[in-house]
Structure formats: structure tokens, C-alpha cells
C-alpha positions in Angstrom: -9.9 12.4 -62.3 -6.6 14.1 -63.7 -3.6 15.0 -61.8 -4.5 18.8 -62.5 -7.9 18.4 -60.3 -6.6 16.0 -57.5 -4.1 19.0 -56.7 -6.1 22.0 -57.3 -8.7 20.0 -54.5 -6.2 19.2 -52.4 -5.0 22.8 -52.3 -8.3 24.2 -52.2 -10.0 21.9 -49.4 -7.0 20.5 -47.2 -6.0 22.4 -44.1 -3.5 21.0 -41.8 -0.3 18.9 -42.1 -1.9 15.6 -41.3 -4.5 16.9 -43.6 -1.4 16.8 -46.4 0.0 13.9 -44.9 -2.8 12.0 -45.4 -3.6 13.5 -49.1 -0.1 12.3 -49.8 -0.2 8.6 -48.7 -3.7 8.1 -50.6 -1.8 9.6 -54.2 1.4 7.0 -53.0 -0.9 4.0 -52.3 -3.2 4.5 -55.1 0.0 4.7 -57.7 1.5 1.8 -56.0 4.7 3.4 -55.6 8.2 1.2 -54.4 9.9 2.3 -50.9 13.3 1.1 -50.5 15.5 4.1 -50.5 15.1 5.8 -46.9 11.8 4.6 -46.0 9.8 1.9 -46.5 6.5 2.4 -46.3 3.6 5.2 -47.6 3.7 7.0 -44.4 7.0 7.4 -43.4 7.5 8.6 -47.4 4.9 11.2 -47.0 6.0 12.4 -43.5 9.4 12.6 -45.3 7.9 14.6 -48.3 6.0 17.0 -46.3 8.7 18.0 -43.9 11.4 18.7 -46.6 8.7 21.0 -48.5 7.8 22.8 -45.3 11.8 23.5 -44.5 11.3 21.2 -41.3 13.8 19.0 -39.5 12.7 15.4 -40.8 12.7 14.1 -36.6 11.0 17.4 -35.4 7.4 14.9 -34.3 9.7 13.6 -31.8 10.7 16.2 -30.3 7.6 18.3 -30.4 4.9 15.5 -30.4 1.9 15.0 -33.0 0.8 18.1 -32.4 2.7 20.1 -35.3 0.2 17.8 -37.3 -2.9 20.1 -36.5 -0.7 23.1 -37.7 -2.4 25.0 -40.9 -0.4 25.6 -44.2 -0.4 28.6 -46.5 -1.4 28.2 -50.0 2.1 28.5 -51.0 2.9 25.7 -49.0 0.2 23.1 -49.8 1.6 24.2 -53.8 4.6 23.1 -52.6 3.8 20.0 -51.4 1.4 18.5 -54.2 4.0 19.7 -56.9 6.6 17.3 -55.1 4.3 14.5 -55.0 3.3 14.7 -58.2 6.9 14.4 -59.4 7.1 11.3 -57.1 4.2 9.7 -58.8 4.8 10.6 -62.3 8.5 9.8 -62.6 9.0 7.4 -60.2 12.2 9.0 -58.9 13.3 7.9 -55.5 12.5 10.9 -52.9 16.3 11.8 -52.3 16.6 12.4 -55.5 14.1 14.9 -55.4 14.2 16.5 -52.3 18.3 16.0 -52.8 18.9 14.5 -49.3 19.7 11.4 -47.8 20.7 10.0 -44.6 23.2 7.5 -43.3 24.4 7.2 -39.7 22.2 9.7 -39.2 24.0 12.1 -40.7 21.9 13.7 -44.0 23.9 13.9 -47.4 23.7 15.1 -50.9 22.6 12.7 -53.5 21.5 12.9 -57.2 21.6 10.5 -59.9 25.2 10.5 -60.2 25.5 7.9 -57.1 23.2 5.5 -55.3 20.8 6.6 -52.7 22.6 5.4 -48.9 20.9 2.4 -47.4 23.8 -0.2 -46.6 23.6 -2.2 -43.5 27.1 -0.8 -43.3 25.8 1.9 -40.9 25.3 -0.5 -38.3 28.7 -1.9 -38.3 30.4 1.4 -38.5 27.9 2.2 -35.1 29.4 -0.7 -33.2 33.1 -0.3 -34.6 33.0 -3.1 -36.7 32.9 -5.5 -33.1 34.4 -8.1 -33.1 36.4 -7.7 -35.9 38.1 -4.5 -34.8 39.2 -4.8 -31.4 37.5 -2.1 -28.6 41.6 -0.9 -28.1 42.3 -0.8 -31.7 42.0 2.7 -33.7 42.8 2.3 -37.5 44.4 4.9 -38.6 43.6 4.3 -42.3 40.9 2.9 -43.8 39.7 2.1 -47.6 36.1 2.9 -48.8 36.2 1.3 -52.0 33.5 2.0 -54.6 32.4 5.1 -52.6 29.9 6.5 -54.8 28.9 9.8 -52.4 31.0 9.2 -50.0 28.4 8.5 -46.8 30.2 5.4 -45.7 33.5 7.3 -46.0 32.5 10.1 -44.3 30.6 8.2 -41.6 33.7 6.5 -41.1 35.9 9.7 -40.6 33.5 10.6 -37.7 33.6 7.3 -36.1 37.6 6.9 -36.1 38.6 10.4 -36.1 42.3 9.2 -35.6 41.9 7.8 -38.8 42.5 8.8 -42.5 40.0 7.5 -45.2 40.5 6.9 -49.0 37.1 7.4 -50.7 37.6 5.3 -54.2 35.5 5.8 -57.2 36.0 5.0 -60.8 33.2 7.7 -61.7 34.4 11.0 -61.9 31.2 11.9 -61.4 30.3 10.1 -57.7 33.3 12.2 -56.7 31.9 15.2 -57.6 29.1 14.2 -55.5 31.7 12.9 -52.7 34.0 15.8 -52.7 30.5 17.9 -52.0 29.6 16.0 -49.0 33.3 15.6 -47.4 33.5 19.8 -47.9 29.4 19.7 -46.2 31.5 17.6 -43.7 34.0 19.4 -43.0 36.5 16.5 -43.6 38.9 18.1 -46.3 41.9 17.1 -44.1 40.9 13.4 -43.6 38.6 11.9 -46.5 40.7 12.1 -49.6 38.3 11.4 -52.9 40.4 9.3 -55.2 39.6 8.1 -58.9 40.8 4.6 -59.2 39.6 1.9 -61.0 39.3 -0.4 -57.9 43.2 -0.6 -56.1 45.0 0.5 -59.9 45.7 4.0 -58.4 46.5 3.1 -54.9 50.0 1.3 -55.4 52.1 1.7 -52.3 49.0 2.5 -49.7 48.3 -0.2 -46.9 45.0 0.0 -44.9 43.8 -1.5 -41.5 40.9 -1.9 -42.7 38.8 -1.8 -46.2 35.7 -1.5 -46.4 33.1 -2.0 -49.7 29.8 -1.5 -51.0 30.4 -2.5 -54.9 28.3 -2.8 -57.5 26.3 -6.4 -56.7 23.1 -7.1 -58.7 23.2 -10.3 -60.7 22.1 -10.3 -64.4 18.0 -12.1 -63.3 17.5 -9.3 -60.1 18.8 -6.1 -62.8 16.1 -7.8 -64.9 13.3 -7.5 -62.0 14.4 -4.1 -60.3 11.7 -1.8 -59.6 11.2 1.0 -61.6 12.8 3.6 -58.8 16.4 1.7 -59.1 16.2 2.4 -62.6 17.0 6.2 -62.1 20.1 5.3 -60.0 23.4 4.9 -62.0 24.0 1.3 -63.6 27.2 1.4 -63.1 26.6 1.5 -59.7 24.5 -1.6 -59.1 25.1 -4.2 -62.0 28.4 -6.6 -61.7 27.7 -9.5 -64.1 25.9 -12.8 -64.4 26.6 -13.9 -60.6 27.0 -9.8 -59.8 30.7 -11.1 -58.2 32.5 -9.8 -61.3 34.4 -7.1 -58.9 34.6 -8.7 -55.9 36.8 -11.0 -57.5 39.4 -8.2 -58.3 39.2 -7.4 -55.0 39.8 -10.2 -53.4 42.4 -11.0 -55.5 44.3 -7.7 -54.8 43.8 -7.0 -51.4 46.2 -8.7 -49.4 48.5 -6.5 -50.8 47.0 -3.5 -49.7 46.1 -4.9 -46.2 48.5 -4.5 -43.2 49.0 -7.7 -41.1 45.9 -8.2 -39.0 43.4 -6.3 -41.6 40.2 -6.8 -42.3 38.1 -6.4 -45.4 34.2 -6.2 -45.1 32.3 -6.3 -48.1 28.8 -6.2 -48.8 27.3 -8.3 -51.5 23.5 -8.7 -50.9 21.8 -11.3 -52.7 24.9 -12.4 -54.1 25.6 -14.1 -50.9 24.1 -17.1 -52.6 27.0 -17.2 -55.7 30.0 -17.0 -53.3 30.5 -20.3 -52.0 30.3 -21.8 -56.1 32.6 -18.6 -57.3 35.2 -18.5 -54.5 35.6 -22.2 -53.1 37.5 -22.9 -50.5 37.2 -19.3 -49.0 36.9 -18.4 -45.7 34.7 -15.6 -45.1 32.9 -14.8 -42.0 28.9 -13.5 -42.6 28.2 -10.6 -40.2 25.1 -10.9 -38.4 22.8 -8.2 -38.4 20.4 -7.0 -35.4 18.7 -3.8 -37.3 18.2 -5.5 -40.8 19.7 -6.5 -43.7 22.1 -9.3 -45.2 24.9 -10.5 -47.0 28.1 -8.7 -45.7 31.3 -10.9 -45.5 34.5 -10.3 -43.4 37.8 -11.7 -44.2 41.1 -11.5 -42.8 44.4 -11.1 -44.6 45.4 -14.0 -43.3 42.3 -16.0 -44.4 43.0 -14.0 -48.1 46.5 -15.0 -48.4 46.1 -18.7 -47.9 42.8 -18.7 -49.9 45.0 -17.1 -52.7 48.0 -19.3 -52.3 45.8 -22.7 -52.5 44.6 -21.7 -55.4 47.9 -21.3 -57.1 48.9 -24.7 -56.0 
């Protein structure tokens, strides 16, 4: 059966939302789609899908119950939705990118192809205030988000330590495009300052409490097995060499200098967490625990930087 008939019968004999719902998870199963970028699963994509073509808050089930699900669509409507799933299925584009929206910290964003779609495990540190690392009584007042891409993690920063000024780093002039959008969405013009640098080159003279950094991280073997939805988002943005450490190297060579006494850097480095004992020995690095999922963010001090660094020029 073509695509042409499977949405002119969908439109013709399907009613409700579930009805659409439904419909949409059977076209996602059956093309053995890959969830990673919001959602994980068939359902939660097509709930997702559905709600964004009907204008409708992507939470609204919970607070009006399932029984929005029984509600009939206009022709207009059910065109709506099958033309967005059939994008989904024949490109295999990652739903932000289509429906242009994302969320991190619960907050929704912008996103196209010019930056990775939000889904570090970052949120859940910036939700507990980096604990233990910052302590309850300490408010940074500046803060690094290096590699920034569209700026969520810099903006969800900005609304978590609004004493705080935060320096959204990119070396594509094109994620701050995207960034600059979402800080203006934000309404944090005056505190999250989009800066092209080519990691800390442009920064000479700033000193942070804290950076934070969600780099580019995917060894050479998992660039060579990625899904077909990562290949829409930018290269730049995920590939960092044979051990993916290439940058993280730079930056931990560099950042004590940008660091005030008693910093912190985190850095996420996801499956890379397996190269960093063989490319940085001797470093101390702490490994964040996790409750809500997710893996392989490190925090080290300045302290723990500066003697790493000075062993290894002795």
C-alpha cells in the first residue's frame, strides 16, 4: 500500500485524537523509526506529534485527563497530522526539527539543524544546583556554558541563578543564531551573552565560578553506528576524534586559568567515559551520579586541575 492511500484512509475513516494517535504509532512502528531526541518511545512520539499539529500544550492530558482523546478532528486537522508523519517516516528527521521545538528544564526552545536537539542529563544537575558541588549558600555569579549550541543549558542556567551572568560559547556562527533566538524568546538579553569563541580563545581576562560543558563527544566507532536521525544534526556538534576527547583536552588544559579559586568544571562526555582514565592519567575527576538517567558527566575542581596539570609538567 503507498503512502498516498495510507493517508487518504486515515483522513477519510479516522475520527478522534486517539483515533490519530493510534494511526500514528502503527506508521512509527511499522517504519521502525529511532527515539532518542525528546521521547523515547512510539507513543509518547505520536502524542508529541499530534499535539503540536493541533496547536495544543504538549502536558494538556494531565491536566484535562484522557478524555481530550475522544475529541473529533476536522479534516483540516487530520491533513495536518498525517502530512507531519509522513515527513517523520520518509526523512527520518528528529520531531524537533520538524515541529521546531524542544524542551529542556521544562522550558520549550527553538531548534533546527543548525544545533543539536536538548537531551543532556545536565537538566538534572542544573534542578538540584549542581549539589554537592555548589554549596546550598553559594550563588555564582558567572558561569561558562561552553559549546552551547542553542543555548538551553545557558538559558536554563540564567533562570536557576538569576544572580548570575552566563557566557553562552559557540564556535558556530550559526548555533548562535539559534542561541541569540532563544535568549531574546527568554527574555535574557541582559544576562546570557552569546559569544563566538573557539573554546576559551575569545575569553581572555573572564574568570567563572563555574563552567559548565556539553562538547562535541562521539568517538570515531559510535559516529560510525549512529542512527540515521543523528545524522541530520550538525557534525560538528557531535564528532571529537578517535577517543571523541579531542576537546576536552583543550579544556582541561585551559581552564584553570579561567576558573576562580574554589570553581568547578562539569563536563559531559557520554560514552567517552570509557577513554578518560587512558587519555588523562592521573586525573582526578569526580563522576556525578544520576537518579533520572543518563551517564558520563565528570566534575573537577581547580584545585584537582592545577595539580593534575603541574604533575604532568614534572
Amino acid at each position: 500500500m503507498t503512502d498516498k492511500i495510507y493517508l487518504d484512509e486515515a483522513i477519510r475513516d479516522l475520527h478522534t485524537v486517539l483515533d490519530m494517535v493510534r494511526w500514528t504509532v502503527s506508521r512509527f512502528n511499522y517504519a521502525q523509526l529511532y527515539y532518542g531526541h525528546g521521547t523515547d518511545n512510539s507513543w509518547d512520539e505520536a502524542v508529541c506529534l499530534v499535539m503540536h499539529a493541533l496547536h495544543l500544550p504538549q502536558d494538556i492530558t494531565a491536566r484535562t485527563g484522557d478524555g481530550l482523546f475522544s475529541a473529533r478532528l476536522t479534516q483540516s486537522e487530520k491533513e495536518k497530522i498525517t502530512d507531519l508523519v509522513l515527513k517523520r517516516v520518509q526523512t527520518r528527521m528528529p520531531l524537533p526539527y520538524i515541529t521546531h521545538e524542544a524542551w529542556f528544564c521544562d522550558m520549550p526552545f527553538y531548534v533546527d539543524e543548525r544545533v543539536l536537539i536538548p537531551r543532556s542529563p545536565f537538566a538534572e544537575l542544573i534542578k538540584t544546583r549542581f549539589a554537592p558541588y555548589l554549596e546550598e549558600t553559594v550563588e555564582p555569579t558567572s558561569i561558562l556554558d561552553m559549546c552551547t549550541g542553542g543555548g538551553c543549558i545557558a538559558i536554563a542556567l540564567a533562570h536557576t541563578f538569576p544572580l548570575a551572568q552566563v557566557d553562552a560559547v559557540d564556535i558556530s556562527f550559526d548555533a548562535l543564531e539559534v542561541a541569540d533566538f532563544n535568549i531574546q524568546e527568554h527574555n535574557l538579553g541582559d544576562r546570557v551573552f552569546p559569544i563566538h569563541s573557539d573554546l576559551f580563545t575569545s575569553l581572555e581576562g573572564q574568570q567563572y565560578d563555574l563552567i559548565v560543558s556539553n562538547p562535541p563527544y562521539v568517538d570515531e566507532e559510535d559516529m560510525n553506528d549512529l542512527p540515521d536521525e543523528y545524522q541530520h544534526e550538525p557534525e560538528l556538534a557531535l564528532a571529537a576524534g578517535e577517543d571523541g576527547l579531542d576537546l576536552v583536552e583543550q579544556m582541561l588544559k585551559h581552564a584553570p586559568h579561567y576558573l576562580k579559586d574554589g570553581g568547578w568544571m562539569l563536563v559531559e562526555v557520554g560514552n567517552s567515559e570509557v577513554h578518560m582514565a587512558t587519555r588523562f592519567p592521573g586525573l582526578h575527576v569526580d563522576w556525578v551520579e544520576l537518579q533520572q538517567g543518563g551517564h558520563g558527566i565528570f566534575a573537577v575542581s581547580k584545585s584537582s586541575l592545577v595539580t593534575y596539570l603541574n604533575g604532568k609538567e614534572n
